[in-house]
C-alpha positions in Angstrom: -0.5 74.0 79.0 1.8 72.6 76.4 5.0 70.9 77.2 7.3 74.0 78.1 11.0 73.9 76.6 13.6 75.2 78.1 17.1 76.4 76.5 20.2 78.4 77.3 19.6 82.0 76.7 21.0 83.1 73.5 22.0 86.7 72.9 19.6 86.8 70.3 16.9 86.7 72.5 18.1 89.3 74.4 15.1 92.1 73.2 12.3 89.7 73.3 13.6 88.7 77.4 14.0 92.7 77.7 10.2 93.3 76.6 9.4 90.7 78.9 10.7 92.1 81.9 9.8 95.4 81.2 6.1 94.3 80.9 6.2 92.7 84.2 7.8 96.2 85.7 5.2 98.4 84.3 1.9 95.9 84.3 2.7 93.6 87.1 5.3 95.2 89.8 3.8 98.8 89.0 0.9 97.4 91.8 3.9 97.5 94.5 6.3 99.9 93.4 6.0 103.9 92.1 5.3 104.4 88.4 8.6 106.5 88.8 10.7 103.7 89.9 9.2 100.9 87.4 9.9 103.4 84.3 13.5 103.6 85.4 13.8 100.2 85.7 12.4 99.1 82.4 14.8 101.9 80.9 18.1 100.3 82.7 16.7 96.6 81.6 17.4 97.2 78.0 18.9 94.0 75.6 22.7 95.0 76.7 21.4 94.6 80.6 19.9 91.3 79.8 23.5 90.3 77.9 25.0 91.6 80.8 23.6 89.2 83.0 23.6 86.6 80.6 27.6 86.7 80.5 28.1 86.4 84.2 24.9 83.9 84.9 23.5 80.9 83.8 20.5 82.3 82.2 18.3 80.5 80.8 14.4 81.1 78.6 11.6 79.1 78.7 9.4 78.7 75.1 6.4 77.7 73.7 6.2 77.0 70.5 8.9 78.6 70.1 8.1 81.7 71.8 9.8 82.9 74.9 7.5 83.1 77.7 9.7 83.0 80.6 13.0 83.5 82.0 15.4 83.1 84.7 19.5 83.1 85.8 21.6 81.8 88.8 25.3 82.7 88.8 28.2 82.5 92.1 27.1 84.9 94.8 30.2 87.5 94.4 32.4 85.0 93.0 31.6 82.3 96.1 32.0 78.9 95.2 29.7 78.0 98.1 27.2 80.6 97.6 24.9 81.7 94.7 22.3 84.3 93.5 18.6 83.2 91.6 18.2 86.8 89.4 16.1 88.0 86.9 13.1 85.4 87.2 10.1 87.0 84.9 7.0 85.3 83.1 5.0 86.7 80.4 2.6 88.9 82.7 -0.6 87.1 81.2 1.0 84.1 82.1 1.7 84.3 86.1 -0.3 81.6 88.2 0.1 78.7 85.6 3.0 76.9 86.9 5.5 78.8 84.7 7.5 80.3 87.9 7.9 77.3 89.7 9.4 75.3 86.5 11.8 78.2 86.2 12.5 77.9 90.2 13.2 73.9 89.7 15.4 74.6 86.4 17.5 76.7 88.6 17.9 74.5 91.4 19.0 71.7 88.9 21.8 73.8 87.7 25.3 73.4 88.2 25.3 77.0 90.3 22.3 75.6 92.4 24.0 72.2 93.1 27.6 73.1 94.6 26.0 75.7 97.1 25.4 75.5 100.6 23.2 78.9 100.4 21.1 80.5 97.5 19.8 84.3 97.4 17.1 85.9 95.9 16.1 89.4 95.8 12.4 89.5 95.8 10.1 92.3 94.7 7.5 93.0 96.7 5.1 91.3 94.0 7.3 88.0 94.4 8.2 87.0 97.6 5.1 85.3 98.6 5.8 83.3 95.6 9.5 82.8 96.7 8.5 81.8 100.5 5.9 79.1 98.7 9.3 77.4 97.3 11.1 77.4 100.3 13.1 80.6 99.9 13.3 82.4 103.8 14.0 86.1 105.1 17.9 86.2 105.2 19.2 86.8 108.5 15.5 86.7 109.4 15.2 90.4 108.5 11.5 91.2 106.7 12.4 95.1 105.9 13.4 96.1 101.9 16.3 96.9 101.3 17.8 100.3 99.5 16.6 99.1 96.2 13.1 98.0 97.9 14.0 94.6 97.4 13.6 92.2 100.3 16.7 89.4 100.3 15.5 85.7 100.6 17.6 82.6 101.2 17.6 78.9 101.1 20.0 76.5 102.7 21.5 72.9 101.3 22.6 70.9 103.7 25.3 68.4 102.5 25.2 65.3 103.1 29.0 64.4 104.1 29.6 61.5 101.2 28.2 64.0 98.6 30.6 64.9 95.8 
């Protein structure tokens, strides 16, 4: 695979991201999840959703030439300084299994969000959190059920050393 670049999102991008996710709701977590439920969701994830997220999170899209094949945000959990949230992590359906994931994983973990916390989130789809357990990501609290919105709620821990900055 070519070298991948990676970039802040840009509200410009906004529609192309939104395609993108909505793909991966109706070809890829349409396996998991009721045809019902991924409709909806690719209806709410339109390119104001994506701006949404983008103005609360670090968000960030990953290109080859030039073309957005992958994307991903981190922002404070609930305003936490010690806590934070990996959302909206999506790759180009025809693209999953080529490394693509885990480069958006490891761009997240470099960022500033990542960094300063002692404990990361992720909701994980049903399609995702084998993926997410690869990298390290655990069952918060230990609990393996979904949740309401048939999300199950992964963590990881950073321990501080106590000289860290």
């Amino acid at each position: 695979m070519e070298k991948l670049k990676i970039r802040r999102f840009d509200n410009n991008d906004a529609t192309i991201v939104s395609k993108m996710i909505c793909r991966n709701f109706l070809e890829v977590n349409i396996m998991d999840y009721s045809k019902e439920e991924m409709k909806q969701l690719s209806e709410v994830y339109n390119a104001d959703k994506v701006i949404m997220v983008a103005g609360y999170a670090h968000m960030y899209v990953f290109c080859l030439d030039k073309k957005i094949i992958g994307c991903g945000a981190i922002s404070s959990f609930w305003g936490k300084e010690d806590e934070s949230i990996l959302s909206t992590i999506f790759v180009l359906p025809e693209l999953h299994g080529k490394g693509v994931g885990r480069t958006i994983i490891e761009t997240l973990e470099s960022d500033e969000y990542f960094l300063r916390a002692k404990m990361i989130e992720i909701p994980a789809s049903i399609t995702a959190r084998g993926f997410y357990k690869k990298l390290g990501y655990y069952y918060k609290d230990g609990v393996s059920k979904l949740d309401d919105e048939g999300l199950y709620r992964l963590e990881k821990f950073r321990y501080r050393i106590k000289n860290e900055i």
